[in-house]
N, C-alpha and C positions, 0 to 999 in steps of 0.2 A: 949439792945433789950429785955432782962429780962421783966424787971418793964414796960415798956410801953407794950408788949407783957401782964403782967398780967394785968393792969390797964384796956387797951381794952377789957382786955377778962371779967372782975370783971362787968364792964359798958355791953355790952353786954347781958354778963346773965340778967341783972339787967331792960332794956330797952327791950329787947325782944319780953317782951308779952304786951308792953303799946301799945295801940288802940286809937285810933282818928280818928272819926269815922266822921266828917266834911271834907269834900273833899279837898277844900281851903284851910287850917286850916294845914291839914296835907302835902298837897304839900309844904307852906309855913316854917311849921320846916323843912321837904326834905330839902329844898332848903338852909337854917340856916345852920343844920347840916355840908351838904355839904362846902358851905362857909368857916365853921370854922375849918373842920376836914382834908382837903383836902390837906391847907395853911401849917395846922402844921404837917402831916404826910410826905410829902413833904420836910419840915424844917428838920424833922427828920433822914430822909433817907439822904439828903443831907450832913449832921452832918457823916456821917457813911461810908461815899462814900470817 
């Protein structure tokens, strides 16, 4: 829980203030992110349960 707990939070800080300011553009990484962050957070918790 540690590491993944700092890792999210290090990535977090870090993404915070990126702007994309194309509508499309940004719904499309939305939707990336989601995808890939979802599958393995999921994976995770799983692991732990």
């Amino acid at each position: 829980f540690k590491i993944f707990n700092s890792m999210f939070e290090e990535l977090h800080q870090r993404q915070t203030h990126w702007s994309v300011p194309e509508s499309e553009l940004r719904e499309s990484l939305r939707l990336a992110v989601i995808e890939i962050l979802l599958p393995a957070y999921r994976s995770f918790i799983k692991r732990l349960a």
